[in-house]
C-alpha positions, 0 to 999 in steps of 0.5 A: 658585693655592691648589688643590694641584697634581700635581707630579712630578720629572723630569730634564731636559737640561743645554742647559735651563739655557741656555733659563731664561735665554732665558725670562726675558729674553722674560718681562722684554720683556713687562713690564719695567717691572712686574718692574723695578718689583718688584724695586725695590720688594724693594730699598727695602723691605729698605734700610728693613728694615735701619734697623730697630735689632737685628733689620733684617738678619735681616728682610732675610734672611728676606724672600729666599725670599718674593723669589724665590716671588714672582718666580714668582708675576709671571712665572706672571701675565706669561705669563698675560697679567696685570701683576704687583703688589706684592701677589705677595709676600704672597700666599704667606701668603694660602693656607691657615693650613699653608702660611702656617706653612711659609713663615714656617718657610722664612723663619725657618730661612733666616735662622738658617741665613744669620747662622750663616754670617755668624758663621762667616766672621766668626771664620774671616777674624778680622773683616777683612771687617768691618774693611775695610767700615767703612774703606770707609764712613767714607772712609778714605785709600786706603792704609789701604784698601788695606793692609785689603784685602790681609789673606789672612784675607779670602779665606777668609772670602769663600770660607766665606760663597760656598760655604756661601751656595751650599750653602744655596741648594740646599734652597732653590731650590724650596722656596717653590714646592714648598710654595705649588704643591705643598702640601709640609711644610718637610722635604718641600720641602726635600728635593725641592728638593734632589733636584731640583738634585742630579738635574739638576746639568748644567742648573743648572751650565751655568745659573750659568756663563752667568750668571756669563759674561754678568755678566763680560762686561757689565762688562768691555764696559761699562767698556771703551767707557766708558774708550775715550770717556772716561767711565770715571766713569759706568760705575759707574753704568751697570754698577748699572742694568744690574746691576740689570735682570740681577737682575730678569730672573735672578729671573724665570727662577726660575719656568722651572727649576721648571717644568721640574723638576716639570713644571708647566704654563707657556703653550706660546707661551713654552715652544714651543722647546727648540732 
């Protein structure tokens, strides 16, 4: 994995972003307890992160695209036929001393970009996010709750932090990969990056529509045979597992949509059908 490899952008066809999903549910089937697994392991480490006093958000935050890289370094070794570790996460800063330099780059900038973000949401919504979390942490009565949660500065700071969450994502979507695959600089590989999405706009949208289409749609099957038996109460609970595995397979496609990008080499029995 240290060798550079010959990458070259192309676009691909919009019913892909349907495939990626495919894929990553047929990757999950063959270790879903190693992936599963992985992810878990991401979440613990980022809750122990965040007790760090100061500085435990932006740990968490820098770790993100080492998250997902890593996803596709275990799905890259899933379709080898190998089991996945622990070890997926680092060996990013295992390869040369540049391409370490550039992930911690990658790590850093994301961070800075995301408290920016946070920050500005902050001051546009007047901290009403912040206001209304802590009322849900210490337990408040509902009505407080609820006169917190109809605040109209809420909308707007979420709507800041969605749609420039999702700008950041673009840059970044490769990036990881670009520099560990591909040997690119930071610049290079958040350019291409975005070329790469702008270029294949189609497949990426109709990606994030399934995506947000299966996860409605989930929810509301779930909660809906829940209440039907009366068990509304552990739906809740349902929906978090769930939820969680979705993560996981959502992580493991990462590797499928750059595959295709950059026409990198994936196993044939996986990418056989493109139907």
């Amino acid at each position: 994995m240290s060798t550079t490899m010959q990458l070259h952008l192309q676009n691909v066809p919009a019913r892909n972003g349907r495939l990626w999903i495919r894929h990553g549910f047929k990757v999950f089937q063959r270790q879903p307890l190693a992936l599963a697994g992985l992810f878990g392991l991401f979440l613990f480490a980022g809750f122990v992160a965040m007790l760090i006093p100061g500085v435990g958000l932006l740990l968490t935050m820098a770790s993100l695209p080492l998250l997902s890289l890593g996803f596709m370094l275990a799905t890259h070794l899933v379709l080898q036929k190998k089991t996945p570790t622990a070890s997926v996460f680092v060996a990013p800063l295992k390869l040369t001393t540049e391409r370490r330099r550039s992930q911690l780059l990658l790590c850093l900038g994301y961070a800075g970009a995301m408290l920016v973000i946070g920050l500005l949401a902050d001051w546009i919504d007047g901290g009403s996010t912040r206001d209304l979390q802590k009322l849900i942490a210490e337990n408040a009565d509902n009505e407080a709750i609820a006169n917190a949660a109809t605040d109209p500065r809420l909308f707007w700071g979420l709507a800041t932090r969605m749609s420039l969450m999702g700008l950041l994502s673009v840059p970044y979507w490769h990036a990881p990969a670009l520099v560990h695959w591909g040997g690119q600089g930071v610049a290079q590989a958040l350019f291409s990056s975005t070329l790469a999405l702008w270029r294949n706009k189609a497949a990426f949208a109709l990606n994030m529509l399934l995506w947000g289409g299966l996860l409605m749609g989930v929810a509301s099957v779930v909660s809906l045979v829940f209440a039907l038996i009366g068990l509304a109460q552990v739906a809740p609970i349902v929906l978090m597992a769930i939820g969680l595995m979705l993560s996981t397979v959502f992580y493991a496609s990462l590797y499928f949509s750059f595959v295709d990008c950059f026409m990198f080499g994936a196993p044939q029995d996986v990418l056989d059908n493109k139907a």
